[in-house]
C-alpha positions in Angstrom: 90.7 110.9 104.9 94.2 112.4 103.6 94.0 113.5 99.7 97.1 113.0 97.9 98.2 114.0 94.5 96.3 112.9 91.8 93.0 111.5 93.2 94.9 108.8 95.8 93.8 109.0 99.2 94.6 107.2 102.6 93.6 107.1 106.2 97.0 107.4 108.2 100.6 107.6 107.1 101.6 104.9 104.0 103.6 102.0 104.3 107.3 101.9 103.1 106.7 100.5 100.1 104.5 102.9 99.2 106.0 105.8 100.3 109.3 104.9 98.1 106.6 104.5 95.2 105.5 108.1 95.7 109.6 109.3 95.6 109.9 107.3 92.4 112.6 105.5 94.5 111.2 101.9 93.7 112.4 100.0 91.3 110.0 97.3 90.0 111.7 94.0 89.4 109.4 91.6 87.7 110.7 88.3 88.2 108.4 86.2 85.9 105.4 86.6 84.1 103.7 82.1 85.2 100.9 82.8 87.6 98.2 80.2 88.4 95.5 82.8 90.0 93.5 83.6 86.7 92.4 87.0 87.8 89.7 88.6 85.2 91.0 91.6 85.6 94.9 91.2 85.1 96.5 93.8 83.3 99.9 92.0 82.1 101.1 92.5 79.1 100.8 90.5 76.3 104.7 90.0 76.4 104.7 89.3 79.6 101.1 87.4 80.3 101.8 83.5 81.4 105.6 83.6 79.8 108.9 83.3 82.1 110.5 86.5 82.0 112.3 89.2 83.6 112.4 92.9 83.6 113.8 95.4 85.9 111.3 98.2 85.2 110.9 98.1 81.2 114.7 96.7 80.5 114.5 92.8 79.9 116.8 91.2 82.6 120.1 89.2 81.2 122.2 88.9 84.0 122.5 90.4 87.4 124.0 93.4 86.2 121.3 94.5 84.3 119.0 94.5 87.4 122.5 96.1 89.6 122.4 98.7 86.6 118.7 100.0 86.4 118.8 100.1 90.5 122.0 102.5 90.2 120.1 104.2 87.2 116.9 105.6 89.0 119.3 106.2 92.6 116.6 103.5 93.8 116.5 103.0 97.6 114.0 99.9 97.6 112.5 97.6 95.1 109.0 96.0 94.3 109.2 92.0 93.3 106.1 91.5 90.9 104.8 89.4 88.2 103.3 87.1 87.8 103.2 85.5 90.9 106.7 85.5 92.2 106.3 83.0 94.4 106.1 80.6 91.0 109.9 81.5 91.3 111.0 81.6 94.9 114.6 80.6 94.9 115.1 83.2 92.1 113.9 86.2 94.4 115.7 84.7 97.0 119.2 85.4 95.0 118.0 88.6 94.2 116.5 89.9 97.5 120.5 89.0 98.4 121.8 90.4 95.5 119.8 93.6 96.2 121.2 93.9 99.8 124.6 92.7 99.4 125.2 95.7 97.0 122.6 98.2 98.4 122.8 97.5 101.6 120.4 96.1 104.1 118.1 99.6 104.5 117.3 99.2 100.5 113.8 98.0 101.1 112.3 95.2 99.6 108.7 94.3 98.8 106.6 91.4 97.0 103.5 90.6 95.7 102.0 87.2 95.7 98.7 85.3 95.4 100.1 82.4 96.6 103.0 80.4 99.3 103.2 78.2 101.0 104.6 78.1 105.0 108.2 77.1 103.7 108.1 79.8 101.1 106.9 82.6 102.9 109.9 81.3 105.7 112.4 81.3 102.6 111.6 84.6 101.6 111.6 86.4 105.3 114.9 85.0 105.8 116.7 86.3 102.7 115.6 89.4 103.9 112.1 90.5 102.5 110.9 93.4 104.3 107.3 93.2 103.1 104.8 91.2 101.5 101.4 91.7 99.9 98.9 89.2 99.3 96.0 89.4 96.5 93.2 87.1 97.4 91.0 86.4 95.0 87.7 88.1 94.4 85.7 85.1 95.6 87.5 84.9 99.2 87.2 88.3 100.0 84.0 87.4 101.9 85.9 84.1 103.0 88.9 85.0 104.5 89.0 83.8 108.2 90.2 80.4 108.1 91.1 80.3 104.9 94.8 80.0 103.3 95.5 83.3 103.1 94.7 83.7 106.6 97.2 81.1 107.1 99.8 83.1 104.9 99.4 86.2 106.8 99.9 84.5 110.1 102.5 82.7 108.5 103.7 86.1 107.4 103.7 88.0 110.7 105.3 85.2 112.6 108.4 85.8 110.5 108.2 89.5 111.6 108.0 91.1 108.2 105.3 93.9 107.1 102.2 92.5 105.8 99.5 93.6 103.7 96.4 92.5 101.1 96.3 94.2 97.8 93.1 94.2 95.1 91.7 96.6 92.8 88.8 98.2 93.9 85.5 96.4 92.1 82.6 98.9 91.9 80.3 96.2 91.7 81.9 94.7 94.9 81.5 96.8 97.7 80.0 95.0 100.1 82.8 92.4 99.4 85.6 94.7 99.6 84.2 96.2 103.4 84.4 92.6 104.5 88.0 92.2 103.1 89.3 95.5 105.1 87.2 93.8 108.1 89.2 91.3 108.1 92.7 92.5 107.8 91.5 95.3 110.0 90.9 92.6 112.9 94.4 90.9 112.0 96.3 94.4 112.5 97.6 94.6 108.4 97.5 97.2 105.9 95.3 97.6 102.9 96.6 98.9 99.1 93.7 99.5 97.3 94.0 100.0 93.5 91.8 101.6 90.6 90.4 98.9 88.2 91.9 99.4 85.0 91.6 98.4 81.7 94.3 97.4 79.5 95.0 95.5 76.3 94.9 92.0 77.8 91.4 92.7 80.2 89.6 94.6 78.2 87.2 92.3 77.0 86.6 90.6 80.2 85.6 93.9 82.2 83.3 94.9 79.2 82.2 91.9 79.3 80.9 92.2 83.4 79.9 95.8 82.3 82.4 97.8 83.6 82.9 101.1 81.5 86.3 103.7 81.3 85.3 106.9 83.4 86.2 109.2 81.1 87.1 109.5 77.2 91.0 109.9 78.5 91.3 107.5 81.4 91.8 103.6 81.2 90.4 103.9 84.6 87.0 102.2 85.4 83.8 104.1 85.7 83.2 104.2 89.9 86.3 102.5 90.9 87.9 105.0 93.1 84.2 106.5 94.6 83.8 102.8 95.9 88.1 103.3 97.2 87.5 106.8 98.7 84.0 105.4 100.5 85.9 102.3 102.3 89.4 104.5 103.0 87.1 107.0 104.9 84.9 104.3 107.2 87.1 104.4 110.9 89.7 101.7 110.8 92.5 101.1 113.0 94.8 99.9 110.4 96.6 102.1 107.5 93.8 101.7 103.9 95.6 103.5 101.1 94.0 104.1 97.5 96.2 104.7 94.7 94.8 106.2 91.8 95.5 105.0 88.3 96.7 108.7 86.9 99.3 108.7 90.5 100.9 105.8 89.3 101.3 107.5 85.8 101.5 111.1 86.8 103.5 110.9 90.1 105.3 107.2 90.9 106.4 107.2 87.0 107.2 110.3 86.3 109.5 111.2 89.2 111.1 107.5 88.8 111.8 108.5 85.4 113.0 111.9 86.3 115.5 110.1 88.5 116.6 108.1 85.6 116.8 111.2 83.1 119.0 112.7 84.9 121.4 110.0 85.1 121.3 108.8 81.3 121.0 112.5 80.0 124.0 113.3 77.3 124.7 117.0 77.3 123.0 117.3 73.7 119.8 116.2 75.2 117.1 118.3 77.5 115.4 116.6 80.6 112.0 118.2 80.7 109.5 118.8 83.5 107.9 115.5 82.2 110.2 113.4 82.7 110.9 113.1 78.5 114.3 113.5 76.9 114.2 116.4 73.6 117.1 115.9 71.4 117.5 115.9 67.6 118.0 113.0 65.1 119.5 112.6 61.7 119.3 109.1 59.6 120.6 107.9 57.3 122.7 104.7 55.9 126.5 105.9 57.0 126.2 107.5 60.2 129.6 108.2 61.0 129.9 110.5 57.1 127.1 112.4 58.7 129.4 112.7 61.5 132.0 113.9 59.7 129.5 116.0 57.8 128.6 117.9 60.8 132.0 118.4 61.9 133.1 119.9 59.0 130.8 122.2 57.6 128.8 123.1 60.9 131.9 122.9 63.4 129.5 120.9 65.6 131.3 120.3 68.8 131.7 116.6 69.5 129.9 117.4 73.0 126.6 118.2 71.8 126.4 115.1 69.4 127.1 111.2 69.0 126.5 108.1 66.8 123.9 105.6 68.5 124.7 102.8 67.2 121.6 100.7 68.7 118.9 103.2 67.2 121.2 103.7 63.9 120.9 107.3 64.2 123.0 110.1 64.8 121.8 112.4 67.5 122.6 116.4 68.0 121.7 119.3 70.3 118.1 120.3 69.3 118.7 123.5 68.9 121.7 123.1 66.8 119.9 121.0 64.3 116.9 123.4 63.8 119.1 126.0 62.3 120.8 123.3 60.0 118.1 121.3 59.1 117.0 122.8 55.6 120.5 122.0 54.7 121.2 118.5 55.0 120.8 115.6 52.6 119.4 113.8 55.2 116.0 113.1 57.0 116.4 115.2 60.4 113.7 115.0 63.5 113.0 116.5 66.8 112.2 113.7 68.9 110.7 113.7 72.5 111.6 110.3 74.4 111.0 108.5 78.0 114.6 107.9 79.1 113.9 104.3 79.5 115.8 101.1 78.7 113.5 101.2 75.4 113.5 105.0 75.0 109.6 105.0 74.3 109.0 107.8 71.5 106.8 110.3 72.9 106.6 112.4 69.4 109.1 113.1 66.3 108.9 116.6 64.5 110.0 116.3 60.9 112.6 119.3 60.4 113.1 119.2 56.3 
């Protein structure tokens, strides 16, 4: 068994998909929130739960450009189509599994997830191009799989010559379950992505419910998911069983995708940290640009190292600059630490005056 950062582990070399994760080179395109599985343990959003929408990582999608924009943002050499199911959409990631090539090219790699499709679905998507698919059987069928539909998809799946793999979170209270599921993808040659059960704000009360418990005070992880994940990727199969950890996805696959996307969006009055966060001061107030003139004025504030955002209704300023001015404005002024996402996520804000 291969360790890899933060508590993942796998028993040979990752797929594609995976390994473009790990770069933070992915972007995740999540092409609608309708899914007809009713997994227990699905962690969608409120906002996105059951409701037709689209996001290319956490910026709502619009247009095309919006999905061409955050790709160009994060440098990202593949993409993960999610939901949802996306297969509840099929034509629609068909125009974008072309958009995607047409401007990236035909290596930017491409990969979906799906509890569903049909023959003429999974034949749709492998000839726009989709380099990979991943199906998520259901807990129930894990036990069931030969001759069942998904066994059909796979086959389906393999005959169209993409890369083909099953995907669940790891149950602790399924074990036994879970060794039959890697049984049988092992004896039909495909990978297995095994994830650490989480909770979140939509499954919460069905896991506590079937007794699962967080393993730590800090962690939305569940209690014995990944000893179960690390027990299965260390039996001896021939095919590739990866575990991803809860705290990679956060710690590694987000935080260098974000990185990627700092670096790009960073104004020169902001600093990209070793977190992946943007630091940069803040003033408000209700006339931004007479603060603007303010600063110009009386601190000689070069225009470089500040700017009016208009969307946030703020003026923002060099941190370091506004901590020596601070005590003398007539306005409210903040250091503020932010994700350098579409949304800007507020990490923290330090009150200056």
């Amino acid at each position: 068994m291969i360790i890899l950062p933060n508590g993942s582990a796998t028993n040979k070399p990752v797929v594609e998909g995976c390994k473009l994760c790990e770069e933070g080179a992915k972007m995740v395109l999540f092409v609608t929130g309708i899914c007809h599985a009713g997994c227990f343990y699905c962690p969608l959003s409120r906002e996105k739960m059951n409701r037709d929408v689209i996001f290319a990582d956490e910026m709502p999608v619009h247009s095309d450009e919006d999905i061409l924009l955050e790709a160009r943002l994060i440098e990202a050499k593949g993409t993960g189509i999610t939901g949802g199911d996306p297969m509840e959409m099929v034509d629609r990631v068909v125009h974008y599994i072309h958009l995607l090539k047409d401007n990236f090219g035909e290596e930017h790699h491409i990969h979906l997830y799906t509890a569903s499709g049909s023959k003429e679905k999974i034949e749709k998507l492998a000839n726009a191009g989709l380099d990979e698919i991943r199906f998520h059987p259901p807990p129930q069928l894990w036990t069931k799989m030969p001759g069942s539909i998904y066994e059909k998809r796979i086959d389906w799946s393999l005959e169209s010559g993409m890369s083909v793999g099953i995907e669940v979170p790891v149950l602790p209270d399924m074990e036994k379950e879970l060794v039959e599921l890697v049984k049988f993808a092992n004896e039909k040659g495909v990978f297995v992505n095994l994830n650490e059960l989480e909770f979140s704000e939509t499954n919460y009360r069905e896991l506590n419910e079937r007794g699962y418990e967080p393993k730590n005070d800090v962690s939305s992880a569940v209690k014995g998911s990944e000893e179960v994940a690390y027990r299965i990727v260390d039996m001896d199969w021939d095919i590739i069983v990866h575990y991803c950890s809860s705290s990679f996805k956060d710690g590694v696959q987000m935080r260098r995708r974000l990185m990627r996307r700092g670096k790009n969006i960073k104004k020169e009055y902001e600093e990209l940290t070793d977190d992946a966060t943007l630091i940069l001061g803040v003033i408000l107030g209700d006339n931004l640009e007479e603060i603007y003139r303010y600063l110009r004025e009386n601190f000689q504030v070069p225009e470089n190292l500040m700017g009016i955002n208009r969307e946030r209704n703020r003026v923002e300023i060099s941190p370091y600059i506004l901590e020596e001015i601070a005590l003398e404005l007539p306005w409210e002024a903040y250091e503020v630490e932010e994700y350098p996402t579409w949304d800007r996520l507020q990490v923290e804000r330090v009150k200056l005056n």
